[in-house]
VEXMILUM-146131 format. One record per residue: residue number from 1; residue in one letter; chain; x, y, z of N, C-alpha, C, O in turn. Coordinates in Angstrom, 3 decimals, m for minus. Atoms other than C-alpha are relative to their C-alpha. Layout:
BEGIN
REC     k   r   c       n.c1       n.c2       n.c3      ca.c1      ca.c2      ca.c3       c.c1       c.c2       c.c3       o.c1       o.c2       o.c3
REC   NUM   A   A          X          Y          Z          X          Y          Z          X          Y          Z          X          Y          Z
...
This chain:
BEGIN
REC     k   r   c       n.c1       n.c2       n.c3      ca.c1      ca.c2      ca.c3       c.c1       c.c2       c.c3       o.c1       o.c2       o.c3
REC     1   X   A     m0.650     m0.544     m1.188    m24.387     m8.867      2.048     m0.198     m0.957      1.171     m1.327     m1.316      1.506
REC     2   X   A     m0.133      0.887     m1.732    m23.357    m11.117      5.563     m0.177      1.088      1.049      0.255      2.241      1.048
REC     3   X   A     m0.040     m0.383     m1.576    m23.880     m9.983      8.654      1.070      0.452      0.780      1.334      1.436      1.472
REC     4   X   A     m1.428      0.223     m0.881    m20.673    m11.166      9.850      0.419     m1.804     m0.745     m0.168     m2.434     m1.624
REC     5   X   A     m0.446      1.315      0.515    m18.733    m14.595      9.309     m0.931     m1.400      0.764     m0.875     m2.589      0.450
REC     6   X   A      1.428      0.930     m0.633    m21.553    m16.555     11.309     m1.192     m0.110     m1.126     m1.787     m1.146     m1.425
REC     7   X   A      1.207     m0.276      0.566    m24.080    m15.594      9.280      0.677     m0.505     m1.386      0.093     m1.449     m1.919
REC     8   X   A      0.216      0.752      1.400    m22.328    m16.287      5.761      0.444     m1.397      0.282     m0.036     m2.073     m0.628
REC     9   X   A     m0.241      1.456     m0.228    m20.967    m19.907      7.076     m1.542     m0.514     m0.160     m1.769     m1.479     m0.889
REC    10   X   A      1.262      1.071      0.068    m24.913    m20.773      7.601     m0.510      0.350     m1.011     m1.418     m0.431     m1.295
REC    11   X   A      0.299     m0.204      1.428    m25.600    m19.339      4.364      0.436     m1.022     m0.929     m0.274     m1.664     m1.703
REC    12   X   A     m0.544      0.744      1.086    m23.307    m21.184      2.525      0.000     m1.198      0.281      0.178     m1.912     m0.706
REC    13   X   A      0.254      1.245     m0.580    m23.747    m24.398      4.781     m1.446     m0.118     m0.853     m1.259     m1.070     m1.611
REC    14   X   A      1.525      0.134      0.266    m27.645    m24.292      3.505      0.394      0.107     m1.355     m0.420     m0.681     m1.838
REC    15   X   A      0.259     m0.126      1.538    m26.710    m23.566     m0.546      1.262     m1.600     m0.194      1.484     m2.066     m1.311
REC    16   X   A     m1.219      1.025      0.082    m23.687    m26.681      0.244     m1.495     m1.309     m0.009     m1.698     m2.038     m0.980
REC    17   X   A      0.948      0.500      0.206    m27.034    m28.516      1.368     m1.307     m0.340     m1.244     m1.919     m1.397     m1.397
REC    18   X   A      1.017     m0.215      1.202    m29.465    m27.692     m1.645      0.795     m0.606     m1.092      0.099     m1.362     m1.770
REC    19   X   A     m0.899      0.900      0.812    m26.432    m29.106     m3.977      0.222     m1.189      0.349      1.002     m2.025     m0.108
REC    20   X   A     m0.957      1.742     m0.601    m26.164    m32.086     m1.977      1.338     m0.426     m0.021      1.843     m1.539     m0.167
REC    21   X   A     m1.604      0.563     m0.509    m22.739    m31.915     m1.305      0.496     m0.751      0.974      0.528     m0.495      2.177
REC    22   X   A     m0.360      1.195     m0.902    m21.366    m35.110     m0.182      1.355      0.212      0.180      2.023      0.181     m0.854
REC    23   X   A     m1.491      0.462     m0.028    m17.728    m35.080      1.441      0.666     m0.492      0.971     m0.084     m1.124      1.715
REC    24   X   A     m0.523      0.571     m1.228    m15.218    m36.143      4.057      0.583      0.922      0.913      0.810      0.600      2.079
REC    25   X   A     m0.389     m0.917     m0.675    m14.030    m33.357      5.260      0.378      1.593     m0.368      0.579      1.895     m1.545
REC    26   X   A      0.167     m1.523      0.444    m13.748    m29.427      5.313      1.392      0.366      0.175      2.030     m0.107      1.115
REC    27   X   A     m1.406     m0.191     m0.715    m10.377    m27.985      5.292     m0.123      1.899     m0.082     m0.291      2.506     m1.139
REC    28   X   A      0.213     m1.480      0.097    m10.620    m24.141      6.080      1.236      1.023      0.113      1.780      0.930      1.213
REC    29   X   A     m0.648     m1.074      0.462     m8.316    m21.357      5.113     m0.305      1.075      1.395     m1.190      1.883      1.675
REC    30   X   A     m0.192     m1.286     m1.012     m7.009    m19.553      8.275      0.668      1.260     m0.434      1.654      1.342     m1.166
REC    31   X   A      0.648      0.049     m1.135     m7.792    m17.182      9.635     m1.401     m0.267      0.110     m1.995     m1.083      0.814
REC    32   X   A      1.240     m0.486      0.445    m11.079    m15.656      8.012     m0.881     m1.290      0.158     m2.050     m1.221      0.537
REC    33   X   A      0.825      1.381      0.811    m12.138    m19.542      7.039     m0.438     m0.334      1.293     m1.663     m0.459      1.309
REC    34   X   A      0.072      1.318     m1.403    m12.246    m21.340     10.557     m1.450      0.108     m0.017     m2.276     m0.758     m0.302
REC    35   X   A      1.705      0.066     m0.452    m15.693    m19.229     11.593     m0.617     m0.649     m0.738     m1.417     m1.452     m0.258
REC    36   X   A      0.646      0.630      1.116    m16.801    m20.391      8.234     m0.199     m1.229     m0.113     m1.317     m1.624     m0.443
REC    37   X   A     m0.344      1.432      0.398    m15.669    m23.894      7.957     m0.463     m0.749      1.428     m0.912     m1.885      1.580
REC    38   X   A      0.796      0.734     m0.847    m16.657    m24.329     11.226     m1.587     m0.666      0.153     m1.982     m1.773      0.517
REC    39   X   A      1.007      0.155      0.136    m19.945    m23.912     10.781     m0.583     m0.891     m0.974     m1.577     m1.570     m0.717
REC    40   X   A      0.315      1.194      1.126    m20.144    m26.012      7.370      0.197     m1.483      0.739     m0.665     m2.362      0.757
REC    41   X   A      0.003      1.532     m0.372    m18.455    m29.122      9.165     m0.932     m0.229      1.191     m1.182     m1.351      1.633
REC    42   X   A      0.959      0.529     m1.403    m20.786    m28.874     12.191     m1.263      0.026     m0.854     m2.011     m0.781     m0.303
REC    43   X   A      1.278      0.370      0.925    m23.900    m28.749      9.438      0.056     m0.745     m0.733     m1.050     m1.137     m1.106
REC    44   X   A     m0.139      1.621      0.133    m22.666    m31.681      8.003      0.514     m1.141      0.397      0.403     m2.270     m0.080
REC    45   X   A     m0.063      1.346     m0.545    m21.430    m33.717     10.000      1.631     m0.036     m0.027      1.996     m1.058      0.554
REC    46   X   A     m1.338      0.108      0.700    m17.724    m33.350      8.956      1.337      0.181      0.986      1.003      0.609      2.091
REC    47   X   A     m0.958      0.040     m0.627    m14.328    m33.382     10.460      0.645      1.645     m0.720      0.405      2.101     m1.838
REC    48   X   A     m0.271     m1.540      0.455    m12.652    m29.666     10.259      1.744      0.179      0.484      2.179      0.110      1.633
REC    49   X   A     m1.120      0.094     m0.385     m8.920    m29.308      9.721      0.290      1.480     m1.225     m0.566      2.061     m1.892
REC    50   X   A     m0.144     m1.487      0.390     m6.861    m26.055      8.169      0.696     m0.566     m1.419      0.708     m1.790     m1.550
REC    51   X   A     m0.465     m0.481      1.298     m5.175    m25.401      4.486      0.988      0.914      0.189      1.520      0.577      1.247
REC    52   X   A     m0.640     m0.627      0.158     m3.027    m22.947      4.116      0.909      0.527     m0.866      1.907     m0.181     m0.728
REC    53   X   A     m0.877     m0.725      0.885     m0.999    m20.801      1.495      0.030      1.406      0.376     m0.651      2.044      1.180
REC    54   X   A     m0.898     m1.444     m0.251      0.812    m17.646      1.404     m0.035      0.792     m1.412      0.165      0.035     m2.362
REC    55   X   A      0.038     m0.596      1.290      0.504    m14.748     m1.687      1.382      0.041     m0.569      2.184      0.209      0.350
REC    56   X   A     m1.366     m0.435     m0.024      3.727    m14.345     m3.182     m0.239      1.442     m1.153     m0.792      1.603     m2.241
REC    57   X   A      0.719     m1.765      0.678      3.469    m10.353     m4.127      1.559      0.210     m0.875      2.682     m0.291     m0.816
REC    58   X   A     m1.221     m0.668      1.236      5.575     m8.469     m7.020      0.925      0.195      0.713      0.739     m0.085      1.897
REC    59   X   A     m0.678     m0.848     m0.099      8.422     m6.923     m6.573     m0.579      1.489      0.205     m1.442      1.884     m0.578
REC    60   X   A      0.530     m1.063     m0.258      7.763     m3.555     m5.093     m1.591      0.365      0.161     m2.244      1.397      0.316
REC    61   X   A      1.895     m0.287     m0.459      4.061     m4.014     m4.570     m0.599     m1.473      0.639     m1.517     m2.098      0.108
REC    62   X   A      0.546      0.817     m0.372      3.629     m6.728     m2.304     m1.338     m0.503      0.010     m1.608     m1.703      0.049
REC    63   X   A      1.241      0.591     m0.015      0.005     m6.661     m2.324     m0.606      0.059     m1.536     m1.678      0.392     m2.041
REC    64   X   A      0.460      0.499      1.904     m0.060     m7.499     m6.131      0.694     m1.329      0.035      1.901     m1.520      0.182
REC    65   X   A     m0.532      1.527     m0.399      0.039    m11.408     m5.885      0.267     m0.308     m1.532     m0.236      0.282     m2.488
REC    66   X   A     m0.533      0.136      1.574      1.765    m12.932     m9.018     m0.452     m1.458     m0.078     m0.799     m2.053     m1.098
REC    67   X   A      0.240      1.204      0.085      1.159    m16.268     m7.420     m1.063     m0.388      1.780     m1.905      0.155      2.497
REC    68   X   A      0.284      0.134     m1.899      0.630    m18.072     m3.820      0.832     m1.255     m0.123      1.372     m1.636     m1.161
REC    69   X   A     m0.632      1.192     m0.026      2.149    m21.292     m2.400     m0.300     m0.436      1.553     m0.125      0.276      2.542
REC    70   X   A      0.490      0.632     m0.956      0.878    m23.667      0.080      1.091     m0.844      1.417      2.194     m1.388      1.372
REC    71   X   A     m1.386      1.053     m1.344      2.930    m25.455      3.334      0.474     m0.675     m0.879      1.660     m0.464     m1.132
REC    72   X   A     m0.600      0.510      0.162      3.273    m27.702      1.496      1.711     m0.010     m1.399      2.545     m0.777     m1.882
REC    73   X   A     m0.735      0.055      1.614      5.350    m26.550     m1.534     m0.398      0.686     m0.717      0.073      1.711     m1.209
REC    74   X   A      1.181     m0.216      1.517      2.464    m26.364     m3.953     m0.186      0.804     m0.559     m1.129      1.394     m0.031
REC    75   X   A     m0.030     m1.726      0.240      2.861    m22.975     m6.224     m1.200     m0.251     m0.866     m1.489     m1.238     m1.542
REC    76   X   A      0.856     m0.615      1.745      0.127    m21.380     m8.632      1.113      1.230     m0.097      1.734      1.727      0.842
REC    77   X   A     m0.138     m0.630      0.424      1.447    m19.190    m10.498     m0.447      0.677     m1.244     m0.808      0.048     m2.239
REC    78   X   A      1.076     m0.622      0.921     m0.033    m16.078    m12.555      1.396      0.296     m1.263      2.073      1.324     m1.253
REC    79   X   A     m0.851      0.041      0.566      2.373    m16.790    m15.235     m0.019      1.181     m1.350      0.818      1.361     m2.234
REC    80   X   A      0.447     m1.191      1.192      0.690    m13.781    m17.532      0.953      1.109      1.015      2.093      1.507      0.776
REC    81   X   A     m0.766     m1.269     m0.403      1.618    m11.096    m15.034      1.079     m0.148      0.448      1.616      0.860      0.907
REC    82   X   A     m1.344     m0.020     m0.274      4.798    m12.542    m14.262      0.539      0.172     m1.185      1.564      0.842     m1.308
REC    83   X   A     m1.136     m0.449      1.581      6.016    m12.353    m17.805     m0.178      1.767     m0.369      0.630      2.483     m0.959
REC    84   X   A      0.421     m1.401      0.127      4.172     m8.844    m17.768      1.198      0.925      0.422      1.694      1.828     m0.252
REC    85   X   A     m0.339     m0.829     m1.337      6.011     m7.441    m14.950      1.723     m0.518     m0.616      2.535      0.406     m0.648
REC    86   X   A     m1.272      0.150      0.180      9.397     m9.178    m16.095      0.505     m0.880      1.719      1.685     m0.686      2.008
REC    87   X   A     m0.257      0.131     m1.134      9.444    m10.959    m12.337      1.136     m1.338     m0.556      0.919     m2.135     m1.469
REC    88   X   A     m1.000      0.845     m0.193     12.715    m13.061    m11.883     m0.268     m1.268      0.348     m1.156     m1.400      1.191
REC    89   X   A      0.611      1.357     m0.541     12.535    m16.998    m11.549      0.969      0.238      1.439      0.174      0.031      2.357
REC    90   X   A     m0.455     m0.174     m1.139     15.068    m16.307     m8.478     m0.423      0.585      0.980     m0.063      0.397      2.142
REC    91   X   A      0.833     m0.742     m1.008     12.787    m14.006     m6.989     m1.387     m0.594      0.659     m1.951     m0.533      1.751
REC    92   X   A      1.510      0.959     m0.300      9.634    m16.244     m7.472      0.905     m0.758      0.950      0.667     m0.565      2.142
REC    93   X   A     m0.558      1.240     m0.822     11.949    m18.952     m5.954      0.307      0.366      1.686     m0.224     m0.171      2.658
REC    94   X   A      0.214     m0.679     m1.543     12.904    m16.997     m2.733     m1.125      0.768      0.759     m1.407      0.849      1.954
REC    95   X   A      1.281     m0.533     m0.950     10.048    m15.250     m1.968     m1.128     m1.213      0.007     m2.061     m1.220      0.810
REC    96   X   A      1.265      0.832     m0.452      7.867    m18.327     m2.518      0.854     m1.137      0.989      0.442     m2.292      1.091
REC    97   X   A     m0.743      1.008     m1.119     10.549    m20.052      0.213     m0.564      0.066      0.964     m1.022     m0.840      1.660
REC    98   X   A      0.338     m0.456     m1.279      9.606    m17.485      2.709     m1.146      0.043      0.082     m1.371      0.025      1.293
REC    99   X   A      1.655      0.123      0.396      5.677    m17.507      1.750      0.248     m1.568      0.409     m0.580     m1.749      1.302
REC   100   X   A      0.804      1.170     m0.312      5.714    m21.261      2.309      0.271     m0.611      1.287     m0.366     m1.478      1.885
REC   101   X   A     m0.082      0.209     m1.176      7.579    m21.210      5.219     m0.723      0.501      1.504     m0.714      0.117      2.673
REC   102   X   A      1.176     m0.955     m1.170      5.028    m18.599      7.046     m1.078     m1.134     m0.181     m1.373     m1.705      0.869
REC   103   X   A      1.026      0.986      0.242      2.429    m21.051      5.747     m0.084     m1.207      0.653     m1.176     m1.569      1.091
REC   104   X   A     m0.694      1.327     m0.911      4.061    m24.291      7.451     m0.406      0.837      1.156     m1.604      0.911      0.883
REC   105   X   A     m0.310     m0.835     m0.896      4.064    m22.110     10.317     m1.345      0.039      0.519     m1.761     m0.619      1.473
REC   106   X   A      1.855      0.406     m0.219      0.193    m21.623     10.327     m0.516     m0.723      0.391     m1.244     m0.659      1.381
REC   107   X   A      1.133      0.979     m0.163     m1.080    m24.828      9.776      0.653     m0.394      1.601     m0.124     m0.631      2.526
REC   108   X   A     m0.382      0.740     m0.956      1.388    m25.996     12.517     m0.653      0.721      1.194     m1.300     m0.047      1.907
REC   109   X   A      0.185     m0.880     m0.566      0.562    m22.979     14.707     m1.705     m0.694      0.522     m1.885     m1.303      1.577
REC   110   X   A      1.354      0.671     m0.184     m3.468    m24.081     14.480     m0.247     m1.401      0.205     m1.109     m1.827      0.974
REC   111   X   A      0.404      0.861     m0.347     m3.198    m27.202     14.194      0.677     m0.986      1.349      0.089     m1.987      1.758
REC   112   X   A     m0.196      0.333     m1.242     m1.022    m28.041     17.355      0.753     m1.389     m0.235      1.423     m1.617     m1.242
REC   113   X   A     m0.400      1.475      0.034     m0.041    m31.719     18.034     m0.569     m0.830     m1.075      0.174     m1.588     m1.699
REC   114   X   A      0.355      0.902      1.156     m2.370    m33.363     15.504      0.473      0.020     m1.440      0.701      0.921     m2.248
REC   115   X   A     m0.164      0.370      1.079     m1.660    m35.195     12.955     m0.762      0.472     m1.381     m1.942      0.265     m1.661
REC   116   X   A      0.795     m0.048      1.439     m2.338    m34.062      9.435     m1.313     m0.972     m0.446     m1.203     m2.152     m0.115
REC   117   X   A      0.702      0.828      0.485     m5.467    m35.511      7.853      0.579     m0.831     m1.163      1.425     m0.423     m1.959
REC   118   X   A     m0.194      0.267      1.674     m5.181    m37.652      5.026     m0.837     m0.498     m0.813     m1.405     m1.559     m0.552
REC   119   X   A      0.358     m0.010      0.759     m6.637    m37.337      2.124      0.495     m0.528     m1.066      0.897      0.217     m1.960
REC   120   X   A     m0.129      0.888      1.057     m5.948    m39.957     m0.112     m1.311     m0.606     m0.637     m1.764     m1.527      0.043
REC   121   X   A      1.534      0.313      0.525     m9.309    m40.666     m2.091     m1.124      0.489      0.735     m2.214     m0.073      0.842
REC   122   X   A      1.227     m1.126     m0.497    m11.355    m38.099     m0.425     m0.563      1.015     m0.660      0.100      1.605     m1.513
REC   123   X   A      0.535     m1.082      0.612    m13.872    m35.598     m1.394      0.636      0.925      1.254      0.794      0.648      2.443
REC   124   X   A     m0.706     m1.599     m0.830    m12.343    m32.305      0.202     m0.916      1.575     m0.435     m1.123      2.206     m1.471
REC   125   X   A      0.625     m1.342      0.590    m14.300    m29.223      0.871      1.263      1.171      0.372      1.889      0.983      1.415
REC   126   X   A     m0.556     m1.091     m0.145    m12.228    m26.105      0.768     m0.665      0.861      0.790     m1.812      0.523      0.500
REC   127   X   A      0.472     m1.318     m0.455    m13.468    m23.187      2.686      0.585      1.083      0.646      1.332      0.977      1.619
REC   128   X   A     m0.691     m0.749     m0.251    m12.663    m19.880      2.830     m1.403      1.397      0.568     m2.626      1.308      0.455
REC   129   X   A      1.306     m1.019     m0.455    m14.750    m16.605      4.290     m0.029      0.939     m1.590     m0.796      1.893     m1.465
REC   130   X   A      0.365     m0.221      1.599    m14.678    m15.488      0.077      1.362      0.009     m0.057      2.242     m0.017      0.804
REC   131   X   A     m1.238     m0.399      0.810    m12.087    m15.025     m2.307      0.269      0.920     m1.231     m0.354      0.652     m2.258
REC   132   X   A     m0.247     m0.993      0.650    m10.676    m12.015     m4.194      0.909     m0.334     m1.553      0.367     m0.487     m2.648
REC   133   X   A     m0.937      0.315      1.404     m7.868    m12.701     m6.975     m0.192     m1.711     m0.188     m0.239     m2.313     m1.260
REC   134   X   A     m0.010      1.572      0.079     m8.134    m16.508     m5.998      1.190     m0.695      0.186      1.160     m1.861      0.580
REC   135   X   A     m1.349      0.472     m0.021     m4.451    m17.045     m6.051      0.143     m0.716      1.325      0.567     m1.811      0.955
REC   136   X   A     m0.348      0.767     m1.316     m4.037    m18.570     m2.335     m0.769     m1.010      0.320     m0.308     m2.089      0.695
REC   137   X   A      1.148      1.321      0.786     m7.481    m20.597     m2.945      1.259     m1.072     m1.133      1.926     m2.084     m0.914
REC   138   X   A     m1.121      1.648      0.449     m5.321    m22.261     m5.934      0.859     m0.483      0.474      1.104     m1.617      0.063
REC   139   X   A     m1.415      0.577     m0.327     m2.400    m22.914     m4.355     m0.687     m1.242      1.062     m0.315     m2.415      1.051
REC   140   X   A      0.320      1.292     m0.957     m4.369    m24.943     m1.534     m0.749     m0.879     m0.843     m0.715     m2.041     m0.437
REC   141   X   A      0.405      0.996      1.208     m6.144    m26.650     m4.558      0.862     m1.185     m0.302      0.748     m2.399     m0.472
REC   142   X   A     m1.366      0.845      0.873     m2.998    m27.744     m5.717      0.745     m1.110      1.187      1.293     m2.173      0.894
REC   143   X   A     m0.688      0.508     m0.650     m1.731    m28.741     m2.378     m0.959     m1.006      0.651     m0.429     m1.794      1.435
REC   144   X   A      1.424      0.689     m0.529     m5.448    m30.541     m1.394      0.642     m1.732     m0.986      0.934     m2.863     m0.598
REC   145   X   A     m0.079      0.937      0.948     m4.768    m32.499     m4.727      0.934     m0.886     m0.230      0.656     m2.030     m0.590
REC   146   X   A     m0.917      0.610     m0.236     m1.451    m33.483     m4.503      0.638     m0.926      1.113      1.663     m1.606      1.075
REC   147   X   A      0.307      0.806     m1.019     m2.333    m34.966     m1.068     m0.996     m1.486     m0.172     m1.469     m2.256      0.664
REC   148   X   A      0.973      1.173     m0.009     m4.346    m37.578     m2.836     m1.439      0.209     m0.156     m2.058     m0.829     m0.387
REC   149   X   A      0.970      0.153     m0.177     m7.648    m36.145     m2.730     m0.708     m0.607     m1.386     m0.323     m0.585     m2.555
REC   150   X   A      0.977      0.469      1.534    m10.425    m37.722     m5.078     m0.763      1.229     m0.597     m0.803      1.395     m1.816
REC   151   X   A      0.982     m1.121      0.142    m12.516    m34.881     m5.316      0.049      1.612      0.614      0.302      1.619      1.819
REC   152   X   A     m0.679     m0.791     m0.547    m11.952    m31.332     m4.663     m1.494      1.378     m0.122     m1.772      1.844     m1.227
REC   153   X   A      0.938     m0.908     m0.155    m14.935    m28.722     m3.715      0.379      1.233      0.941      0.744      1.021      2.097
REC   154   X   A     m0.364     m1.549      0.005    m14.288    m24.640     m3.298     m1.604      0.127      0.490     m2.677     m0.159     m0.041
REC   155   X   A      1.123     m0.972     m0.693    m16.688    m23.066     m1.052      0.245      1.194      0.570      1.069      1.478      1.439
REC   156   X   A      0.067     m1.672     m0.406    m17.359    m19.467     m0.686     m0.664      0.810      0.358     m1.344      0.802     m0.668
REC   157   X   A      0.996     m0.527     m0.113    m19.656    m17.063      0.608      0.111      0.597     m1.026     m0.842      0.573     m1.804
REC   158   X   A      0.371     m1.204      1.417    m18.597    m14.456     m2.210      1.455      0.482     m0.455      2.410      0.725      0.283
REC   159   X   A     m0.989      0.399      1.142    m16.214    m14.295     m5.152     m0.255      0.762     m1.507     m1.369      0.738     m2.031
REC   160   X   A      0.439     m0.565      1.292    m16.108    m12.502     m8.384     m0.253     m0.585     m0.929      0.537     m1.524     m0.836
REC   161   X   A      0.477      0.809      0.703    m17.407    m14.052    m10.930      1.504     m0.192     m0.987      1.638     m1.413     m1.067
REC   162   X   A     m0.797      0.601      0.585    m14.123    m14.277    m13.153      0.926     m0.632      0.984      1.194     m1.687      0.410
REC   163   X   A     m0.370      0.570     m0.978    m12.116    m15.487     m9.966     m0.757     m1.109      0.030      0.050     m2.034     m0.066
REC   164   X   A      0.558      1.055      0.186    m14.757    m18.188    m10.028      0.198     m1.448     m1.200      0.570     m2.621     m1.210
REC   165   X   A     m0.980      0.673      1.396    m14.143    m19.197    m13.572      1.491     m0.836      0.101      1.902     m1.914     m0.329
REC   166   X   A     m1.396      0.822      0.392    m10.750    m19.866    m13.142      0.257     m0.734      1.176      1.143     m1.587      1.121
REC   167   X   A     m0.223      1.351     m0.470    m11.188    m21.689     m9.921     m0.444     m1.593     m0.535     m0.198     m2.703     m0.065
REC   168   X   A      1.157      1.182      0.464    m13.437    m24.089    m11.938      0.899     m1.078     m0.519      0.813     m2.306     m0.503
REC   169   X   A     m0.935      0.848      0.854    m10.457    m24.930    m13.911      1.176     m0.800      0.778      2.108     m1.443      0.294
REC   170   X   A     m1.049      0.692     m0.789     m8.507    m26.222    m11.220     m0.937     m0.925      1.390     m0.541     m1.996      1.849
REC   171   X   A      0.823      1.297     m0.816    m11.343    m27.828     m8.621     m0.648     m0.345     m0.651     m0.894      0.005     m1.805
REC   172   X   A      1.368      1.137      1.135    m13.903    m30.333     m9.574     m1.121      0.820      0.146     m1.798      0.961     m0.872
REC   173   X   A      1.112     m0.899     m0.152    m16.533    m27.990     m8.174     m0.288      1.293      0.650      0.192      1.282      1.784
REC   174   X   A     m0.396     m1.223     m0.852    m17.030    m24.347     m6.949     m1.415      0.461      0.633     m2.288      0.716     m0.196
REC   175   X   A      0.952     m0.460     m0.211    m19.715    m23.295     m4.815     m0.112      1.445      0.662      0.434      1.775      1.714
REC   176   X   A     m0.297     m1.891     m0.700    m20.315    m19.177     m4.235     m1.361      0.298      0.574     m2.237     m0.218     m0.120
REC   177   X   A      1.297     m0.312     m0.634    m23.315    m18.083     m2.267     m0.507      1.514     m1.221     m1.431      1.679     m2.018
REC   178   X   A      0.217     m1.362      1.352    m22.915    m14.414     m4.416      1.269      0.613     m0.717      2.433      0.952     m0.501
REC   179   X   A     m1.572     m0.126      1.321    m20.884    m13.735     m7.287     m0.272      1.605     m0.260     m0.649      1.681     m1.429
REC   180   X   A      0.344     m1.432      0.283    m21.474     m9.502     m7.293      0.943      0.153     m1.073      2.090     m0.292     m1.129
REC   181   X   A     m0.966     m0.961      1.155    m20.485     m7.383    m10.758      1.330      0.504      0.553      2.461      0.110      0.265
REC   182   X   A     m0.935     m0.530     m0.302    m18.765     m4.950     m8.652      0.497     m0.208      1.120     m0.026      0.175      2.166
REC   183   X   A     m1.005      0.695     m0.819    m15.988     m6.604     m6.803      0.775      0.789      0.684      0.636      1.798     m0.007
REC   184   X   A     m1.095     m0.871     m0.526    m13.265     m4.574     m4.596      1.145     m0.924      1.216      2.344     m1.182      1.326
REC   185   X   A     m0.399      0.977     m1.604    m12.377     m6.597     m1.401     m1.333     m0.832      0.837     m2.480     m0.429      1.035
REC   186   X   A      1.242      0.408     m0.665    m14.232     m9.276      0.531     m0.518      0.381      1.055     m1.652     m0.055      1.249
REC   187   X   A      0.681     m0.552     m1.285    m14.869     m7.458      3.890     m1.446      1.174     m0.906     m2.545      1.468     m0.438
REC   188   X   A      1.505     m1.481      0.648    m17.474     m4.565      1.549     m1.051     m1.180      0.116     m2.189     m0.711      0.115
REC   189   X   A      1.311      0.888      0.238    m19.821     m8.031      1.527     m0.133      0.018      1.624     m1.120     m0.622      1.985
REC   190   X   A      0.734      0.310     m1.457    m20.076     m7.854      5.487      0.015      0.945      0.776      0.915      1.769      0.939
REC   191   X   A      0.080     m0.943     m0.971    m21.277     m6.057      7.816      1.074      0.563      0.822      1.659      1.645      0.857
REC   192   X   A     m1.047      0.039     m0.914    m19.073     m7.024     10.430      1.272     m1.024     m0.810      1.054     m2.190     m1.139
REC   193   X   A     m0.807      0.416      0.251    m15.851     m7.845      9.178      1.590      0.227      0.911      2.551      0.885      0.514
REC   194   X   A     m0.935     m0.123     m0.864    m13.425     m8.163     12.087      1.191     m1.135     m0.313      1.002     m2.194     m0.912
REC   195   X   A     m1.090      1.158      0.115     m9.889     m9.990     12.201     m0.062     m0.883      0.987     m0.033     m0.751      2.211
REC   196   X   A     m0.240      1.131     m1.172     m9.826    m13.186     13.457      1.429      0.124      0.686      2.506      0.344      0.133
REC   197   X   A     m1.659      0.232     m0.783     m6.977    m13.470     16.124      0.391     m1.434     m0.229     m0.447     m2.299     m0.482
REC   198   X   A     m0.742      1.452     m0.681     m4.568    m16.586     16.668     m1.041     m0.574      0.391     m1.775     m1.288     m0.293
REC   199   X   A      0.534      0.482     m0.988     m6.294    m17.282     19.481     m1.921     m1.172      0.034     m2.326     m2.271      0.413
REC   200   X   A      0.795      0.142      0.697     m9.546    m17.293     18.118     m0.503     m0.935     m0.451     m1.456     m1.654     m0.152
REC   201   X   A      0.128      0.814      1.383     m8.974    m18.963     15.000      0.513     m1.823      0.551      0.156     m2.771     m0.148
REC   202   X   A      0.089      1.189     m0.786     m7.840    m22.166     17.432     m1.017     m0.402      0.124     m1.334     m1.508     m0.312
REC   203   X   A      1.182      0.959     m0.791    m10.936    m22.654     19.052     m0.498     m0.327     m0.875     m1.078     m1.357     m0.529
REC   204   X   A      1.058      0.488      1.004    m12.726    m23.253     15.987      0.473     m1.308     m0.434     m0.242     m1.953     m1.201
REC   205   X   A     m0.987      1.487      0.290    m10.395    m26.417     15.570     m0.801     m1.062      0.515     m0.746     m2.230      0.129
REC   206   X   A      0.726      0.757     m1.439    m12.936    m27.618     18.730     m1.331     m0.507     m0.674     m2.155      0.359     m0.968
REC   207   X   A      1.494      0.293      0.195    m15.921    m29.137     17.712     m1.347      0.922      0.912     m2.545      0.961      0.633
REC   208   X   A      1.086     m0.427     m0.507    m17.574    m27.085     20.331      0.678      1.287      0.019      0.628      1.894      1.089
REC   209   X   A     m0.783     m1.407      0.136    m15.387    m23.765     19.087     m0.788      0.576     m0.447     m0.604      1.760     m0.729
């Protein structure tokens, strides 16, 4: 159990430490991520820029993700429950238009005038404030990787342990502070689990956010 998103960032900054994780930069998953990622790149030293993907939900049950898809493009897709469900490739195709165009939208939104990082032969940390199905985690995997990176590290305060698994299979390394049996949503791991605003989720862009 966190506190709040202060408290698991220096958690998971200190178990990123004990692994000796070496990298170049943190890229954090707005909104939830910033507090988080802030705190990792200011405990190592690191430059702190955003990620971003979008879920793309069923038909009739938006909050049943089938996939996700990143600004840039980049889809996962849960190609079991899409054949399950019978979901349309025309439907994946338009709804992951408008999912990647909210996503564009984000990073631009946070990140303002600056220039994209680039990651061409970089270690890349991911960070997110945890992750549930994982689907929006892969998609920025995919879109980290396809940017060139060398190396690709998933950091989490807390994650289910099969969600873990199958990030394994898509980054080079995953680090979870706590992997609990019984899983539901990531706010039950914190105390305080408030929404980051916009506004907010900017300042953490600041080195002194």
């Amino acid at each position: 159990m966190f506190t709040d998103r202060t408290d698991a960032g220096e958690q998971l900054a200190d178990l990123l430490d004990d692994h000796d994780v070496e990298a170049d930069i943190v890229l954090a998953v707005p909104r939830g991520g910033l507090p988080v990622g802030r705190i990792v790149a200011d405990s190592l030293g690191l430059p702190l820029d955003v990620v971003a993907a979008r879920k793309i939900g069923a038909p009739g049950n938006r909050e049943l993700a089938i996939g996700a898809v990143a600004s840039d493009g980049s889809v996962w897709l849960n190609r079991t429950l899409i054949d399950d469900l019978g979901v349309s490739e025309p439907y994946i195709e338009e709804r992951g238009e408008y999912e990647r165009a909210a996503a564009l939208d984000a990073v631009e939104r946070y990140r303002g005038d600056r220039a994209p990082p680039d990651l061409r032969g970089k270690t890349v940390l991911i960070v997110d404030d945890g992750v549930a199905t994982g689907a929006t985690t892969m998609a920025c995997v995919k879109q980290v990787r396809n940017a060139g990176a060398e190396r690709i590290v998933v950091a989490v305060p807390v994650a289910p342990v099969e969600t873990v698994e199958r990030l394994r299979a898509e980054a080079d390394e995953v680090i979870c502070v706590e992997t609990p049996p019984h899983f539901r949503a990531v706010g039950q791991f914190y105390e305080r689990f408030d929404q980051v605003s916009d506004d907010e989720a900017t300042t953490f862009l600041t080195p002194e956010g």
